[in-house]
N, C-alpha and C positions, 0 to 999 in steps of 0.2 A: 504493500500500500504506500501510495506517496501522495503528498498534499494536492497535486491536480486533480488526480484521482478521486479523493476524499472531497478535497471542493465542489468538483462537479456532482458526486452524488448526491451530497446536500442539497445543492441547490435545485437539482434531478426532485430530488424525494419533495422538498419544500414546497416547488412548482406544480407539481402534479397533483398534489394532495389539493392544494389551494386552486387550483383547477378541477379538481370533482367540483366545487359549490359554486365557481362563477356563472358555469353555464345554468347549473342548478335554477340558480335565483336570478338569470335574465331570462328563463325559458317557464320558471313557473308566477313571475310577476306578468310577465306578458297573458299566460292563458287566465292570471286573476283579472288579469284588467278586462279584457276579451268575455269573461265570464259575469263580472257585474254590469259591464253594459250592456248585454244581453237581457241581465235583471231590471235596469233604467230604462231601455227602450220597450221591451213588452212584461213587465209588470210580475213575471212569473218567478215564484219566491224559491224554485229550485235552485235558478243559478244564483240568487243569494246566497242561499246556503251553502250551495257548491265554494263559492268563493269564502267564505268563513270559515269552512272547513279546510278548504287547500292553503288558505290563506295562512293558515297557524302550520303547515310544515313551509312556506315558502320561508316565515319568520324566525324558523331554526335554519334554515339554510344559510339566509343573508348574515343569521348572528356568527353562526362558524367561520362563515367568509372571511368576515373582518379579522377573526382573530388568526388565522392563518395566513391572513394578507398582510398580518403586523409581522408575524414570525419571520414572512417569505424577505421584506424589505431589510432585515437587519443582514442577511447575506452579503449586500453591498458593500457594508463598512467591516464587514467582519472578515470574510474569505476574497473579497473584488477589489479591494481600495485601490487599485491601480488600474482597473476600469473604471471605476468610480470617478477618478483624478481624470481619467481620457474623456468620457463620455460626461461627465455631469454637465456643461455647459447644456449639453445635448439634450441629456435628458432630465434636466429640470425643469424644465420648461412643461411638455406634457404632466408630468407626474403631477406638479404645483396645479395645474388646470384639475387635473383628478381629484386630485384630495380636497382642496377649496371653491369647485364648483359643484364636482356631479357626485362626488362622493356625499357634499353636504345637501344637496340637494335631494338625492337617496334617503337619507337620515332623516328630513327633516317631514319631507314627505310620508316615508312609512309609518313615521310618527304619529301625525295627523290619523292617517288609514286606519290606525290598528285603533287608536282610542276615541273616534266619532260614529261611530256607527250607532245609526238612528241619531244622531244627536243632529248632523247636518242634513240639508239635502239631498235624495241620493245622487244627481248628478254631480254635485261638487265632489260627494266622497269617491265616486268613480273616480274623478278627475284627479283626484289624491292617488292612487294606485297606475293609476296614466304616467302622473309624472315620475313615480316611483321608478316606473319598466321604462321611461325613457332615461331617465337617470342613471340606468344599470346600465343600458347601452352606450349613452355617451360618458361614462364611467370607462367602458372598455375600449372607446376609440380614443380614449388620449393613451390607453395603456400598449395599444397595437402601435399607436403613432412610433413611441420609443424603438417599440419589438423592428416595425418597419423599416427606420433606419438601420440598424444593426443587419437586416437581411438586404439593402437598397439604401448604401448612406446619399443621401443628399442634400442641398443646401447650409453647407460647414464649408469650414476649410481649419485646416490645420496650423497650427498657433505654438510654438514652446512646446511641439512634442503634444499638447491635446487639439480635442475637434473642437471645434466654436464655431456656433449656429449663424448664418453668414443670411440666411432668410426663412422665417417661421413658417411662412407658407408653405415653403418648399414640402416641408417635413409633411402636411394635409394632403399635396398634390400628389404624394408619391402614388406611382401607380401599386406596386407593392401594398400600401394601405388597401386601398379598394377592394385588392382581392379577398385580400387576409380577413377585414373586417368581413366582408360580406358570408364570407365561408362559416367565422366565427359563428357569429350572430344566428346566422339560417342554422348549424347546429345546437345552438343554446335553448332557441323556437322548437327544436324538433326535441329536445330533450324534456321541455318542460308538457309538450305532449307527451311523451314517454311516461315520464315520473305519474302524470294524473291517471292513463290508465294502466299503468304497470302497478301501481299502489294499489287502485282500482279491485285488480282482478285479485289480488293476494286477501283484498276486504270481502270478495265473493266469495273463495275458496271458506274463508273462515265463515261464513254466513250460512254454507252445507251444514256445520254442525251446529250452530248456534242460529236459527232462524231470526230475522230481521223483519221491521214490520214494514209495511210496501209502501209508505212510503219512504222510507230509507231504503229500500231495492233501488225504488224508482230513481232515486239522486245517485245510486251508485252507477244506475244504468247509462244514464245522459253523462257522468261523467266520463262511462267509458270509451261512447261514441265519439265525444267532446273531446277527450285526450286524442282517441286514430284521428279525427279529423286532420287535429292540428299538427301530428306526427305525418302523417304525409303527407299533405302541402309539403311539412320545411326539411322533411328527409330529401321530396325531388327537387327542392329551392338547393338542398345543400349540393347533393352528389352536382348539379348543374354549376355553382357556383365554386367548385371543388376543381372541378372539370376547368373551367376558364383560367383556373389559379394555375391548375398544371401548364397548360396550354404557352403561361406566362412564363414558369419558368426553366419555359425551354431556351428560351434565349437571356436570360440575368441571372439564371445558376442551374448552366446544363448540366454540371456535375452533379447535385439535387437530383434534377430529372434522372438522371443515367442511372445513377443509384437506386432509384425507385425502383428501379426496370432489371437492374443485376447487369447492365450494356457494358460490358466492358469495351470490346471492338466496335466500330463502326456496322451499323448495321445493314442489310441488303434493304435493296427496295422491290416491294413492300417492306416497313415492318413487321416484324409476328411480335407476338407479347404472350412473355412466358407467364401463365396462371398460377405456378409453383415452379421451385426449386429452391439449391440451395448454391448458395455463392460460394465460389472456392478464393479464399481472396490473396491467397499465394499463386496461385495457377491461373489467375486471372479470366477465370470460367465461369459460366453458371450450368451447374449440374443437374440431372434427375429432373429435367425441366417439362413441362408440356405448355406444348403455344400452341394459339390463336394467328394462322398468316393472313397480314397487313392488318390487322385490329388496333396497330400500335400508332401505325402512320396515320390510321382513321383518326383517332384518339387525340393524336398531337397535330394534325393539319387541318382534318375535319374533310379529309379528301382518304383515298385506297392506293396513296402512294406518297415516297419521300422517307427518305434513311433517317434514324436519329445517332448522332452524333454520341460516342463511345467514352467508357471515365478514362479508358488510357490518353485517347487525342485531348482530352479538356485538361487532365493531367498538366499535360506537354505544353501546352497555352499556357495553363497558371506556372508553368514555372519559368515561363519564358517573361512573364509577365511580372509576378513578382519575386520571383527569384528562387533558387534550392537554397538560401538561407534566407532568415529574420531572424533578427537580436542574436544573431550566433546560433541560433537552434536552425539545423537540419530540417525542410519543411518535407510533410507528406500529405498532398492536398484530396487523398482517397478517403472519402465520409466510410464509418462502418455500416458496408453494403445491407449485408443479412440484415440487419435491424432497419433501415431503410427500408427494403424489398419487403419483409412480411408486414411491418407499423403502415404501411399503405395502403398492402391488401386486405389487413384488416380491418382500416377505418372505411377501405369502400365498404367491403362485405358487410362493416355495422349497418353504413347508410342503408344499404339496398335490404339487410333483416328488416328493417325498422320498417322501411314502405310496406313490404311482401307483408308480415304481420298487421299493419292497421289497415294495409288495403283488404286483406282476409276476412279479417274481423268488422269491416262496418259491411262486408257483404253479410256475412252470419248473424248481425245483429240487427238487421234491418226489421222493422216492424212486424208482428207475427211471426218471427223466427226466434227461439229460445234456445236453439242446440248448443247454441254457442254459450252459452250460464249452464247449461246442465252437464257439460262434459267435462271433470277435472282438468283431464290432458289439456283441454283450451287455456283453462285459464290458468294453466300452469308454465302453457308454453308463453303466453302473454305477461303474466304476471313475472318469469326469468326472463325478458326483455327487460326490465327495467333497470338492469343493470349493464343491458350492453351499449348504451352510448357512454358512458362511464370509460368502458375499454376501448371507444371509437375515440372518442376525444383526447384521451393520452398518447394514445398513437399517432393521432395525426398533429400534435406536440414533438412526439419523437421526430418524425418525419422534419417538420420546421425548425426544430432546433441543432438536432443531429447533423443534417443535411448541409447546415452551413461550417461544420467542421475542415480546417479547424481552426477558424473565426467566431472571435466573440462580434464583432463590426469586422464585416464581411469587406473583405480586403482591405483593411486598414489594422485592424489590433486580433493579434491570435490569443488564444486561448490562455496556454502559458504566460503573456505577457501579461495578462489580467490577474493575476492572483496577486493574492495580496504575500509581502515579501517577508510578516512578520510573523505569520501564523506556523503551525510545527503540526507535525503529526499527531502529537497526541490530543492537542487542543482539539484537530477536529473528529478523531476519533470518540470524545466527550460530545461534543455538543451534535454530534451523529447521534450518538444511542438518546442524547435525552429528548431531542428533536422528535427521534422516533418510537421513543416510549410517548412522549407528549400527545403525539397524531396518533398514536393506540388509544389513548384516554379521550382525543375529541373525538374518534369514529364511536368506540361504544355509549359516550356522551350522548351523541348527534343520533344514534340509531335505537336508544332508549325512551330518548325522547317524542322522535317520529313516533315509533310504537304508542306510545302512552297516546300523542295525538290521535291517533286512526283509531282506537279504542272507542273515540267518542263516537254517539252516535248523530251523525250530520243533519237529522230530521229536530234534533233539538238543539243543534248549535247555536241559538239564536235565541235561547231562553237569558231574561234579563238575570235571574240568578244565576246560572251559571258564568255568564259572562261576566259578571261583582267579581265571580267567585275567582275567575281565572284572569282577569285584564288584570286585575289590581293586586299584584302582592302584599301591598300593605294594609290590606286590610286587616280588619278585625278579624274575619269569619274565615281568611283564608289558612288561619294558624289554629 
């Protein structure tokens, strides 16, 4: 073990973990917002409920968030201080917008939402949950904006050795943004459909033994149409806006691309596209492969021809380009393939599970059709969906962070050159295990809690004592 190593997996484990809840809580504020205007426009006290109920796990999602998003920042000054010193000009700027616009603006909103009910209008209190899920979104475009540059610097110029932002716009324009965001997002959307009826079917499961009165059926039901609805829309919004991302970086980091793909050579034309194998990454091979011919060329031109460009040739560019040394270290500009190649094809395969399961399921559950509530298997294969955008979203993490290896700021500061120069092995052999005993303690936290929420039953979420009992910790009654 040696400190880059150790750095990088902190900052691996920190990211990731704090990435289960972003999307969580931009993807389940959205279907609350979606779900109480449906109760403000036509009257019907379901999707009330619906949102009271979803509402109070959306509220443990965002809380966790925050605390893992405090964890994930202290990385910078602790394991980074020498990207910290390159990039801060850079990236203060976005972050200072996050925290004192959209982050407070999140806050101050959910706020409002969680403790006016019935007390305001219900349009206004909708519009409390509106600004909330816009909040979360442009919460994560100032946080993409940083990401963006690091994969696409632009607008800086370089100063004493650091970047200094040379025009803030630039940093908005980048096309890099566009994708990223939009990729984002349509996942977050497709997950917070996910979470409603994936929760959904695991309440139905439990309702075979424990019978529920109809109309708590009834709200479990509309839930669960309500969740596929939304799951595939932003599953096809995603895999399409996924698709455009690739498309981009065929040309601003064909190495990325090539990797995805296990290319090591230049390929014929047509492309084929291998559906598995396994990268040999001394042999400079992909093995045990089986492909699709010209699906690859289809893919990346949007036409049944045109070679893609190989990691050996792009190789051979970046080192012409910037050199076989930086800062004295010998460079090797080959991303790790294997984890490229499968973190890809499992974020599609997540995409296209998630469509295939809610397009299934709102055929099965269409009006006068009940097979689908009556058969275990259904709503067990429904209800273990809710955990596979979870594994879609970290992967396609792996894929954008991996890929620009081995760049922290993609061709300007490498990986090594970003560590910080005073931290030792054991320091972060420490702050590893307590890190990750800590995130053991917020998952069983976070997932005790959920449960205790779903226990209620959503036909009475909406009784004024109970709601005394549960908004207000301080009370009297609640102790």
């Amino acid at each position: 073990m040696d400190i880059v190593s150790l750095a990088r997996f902190q900052f691996a484990m920190t990211t990731v973990y704090h990435f289960f809840f972003v999307p969580f809580s931009i993807g389940t504020a959205f279907a609350i917002s979606i779900m109480e205007t449906i109760y403000v426009r036509t009257k019907n006290e379901v999707y009330k409920k619906m949102a009271r109920y979803w509402g109070n796990i959306f509220l443990l999602s965002f809380a966790v968030g925050v605390v893992t998003g405090l964890i994930q920042e202290f990385q910078f000054g602790m394991n980074w201080s020498d990207y910290s010193r390159f990039m801060g000009d850079i990236f203060g700027a976005p972050l200072a917008f996050e925290a004192l616009l959209a982050f407070f603006m999140e806050s101050t909103f959910i706020g409002l939402w969680t403790f006016t009910w019935d007390r305001v209008k219900p349009g206004l209190h909708a519009l409390f949950i509106w600004l909330t899920s816009i909040g979360s979104m442009v919460s994560a475009l100032w946080i993409l904006t940083a990401n963006s540059f690091m994969q696409n610097p632009v607008g800086y110029t370089i100063k004493d050795g650091r970047a200094e932002m040379t025009n803030f716009f630039a940093l908005l324009k980048n096309p890099q943004l566009g994708f990223e965001y939009g990729h984002v997002i349509m996942a977050a959307l497709m997950m917070g459909g996910v979470i409603v009826f994936g929760l959904t079917a695991f309440q139905l499961l439990k309702a075979k033994k424990n019978p529920v009165s109809k109309e708590t059926m009834g709200i479990y039901k509309t839930s669960m149409r309500f969740g596929m609805w939304l799951a595939l829309i932003f599953s096809v919004l995603t895999i399409g806006m996924g698709h455009l991302q690739m498309q981009y970086l065929i040309k601003e980091q064909p190495m990325k691309f090539a990797a995805t793909e296990a290319i090591y050579k230049n390929t014929k034309d047509p492309a084929s596209l291998a559906l598995i194998g396994f990268a040999d990454q001394k042999e400079h091979k992909l093995k045990g492969s089986i492909e699709i011919p010209g699906l690859l060329s289809f893919m990346s031109y949007d036409k049944f021809s045109g070679s893609v460009k190989g990691m050996d040739t792009v190789n051979k560019e970046l080192t012409k380009k910037y050199g076989k040394y930086i800062a004295g270290e010998k460079m090797n500009y080959y991303p790790p393939v294997n984890t490229l190649f499968w973190s890809f094809r499992i974020m599609v395969g997540v995409g296209m599970w998630v469509a295939l399961v809610s397009l299934v399921g709102l055929i099965w559950t269409r009006k006068k059709k009940e097979g689908f509530y009556q058969h275990k298997w259904t709503l067990w294969v429904t209800g273990l969906t809710l955990f596979v955008p979870f594994i879609g979203n970290s992967a396609g993490w792996f894929v954008t962070e991996f890929g620009r290896y081995p760049w922290t700021v993609y061709g300007l500061f490498t990986i090594k050159q970003s560590v910080s120069p005073n931290v030792s092995v054991a320091s972060l052999l420490t702050s590893n295990i307590v890190y990750f005993l800590l995130f053991t303690f917020l998952a069983a936290v976070m997932i005790s809690l959920v449960v205790r929420e779903l226990r209620k039953d959503p036909a009475n979420i909406d009784n004024p004592q109970l709601l005394e009992k549960f908004l207000d910790p301080f009370d009297k009654g609640a102790f």
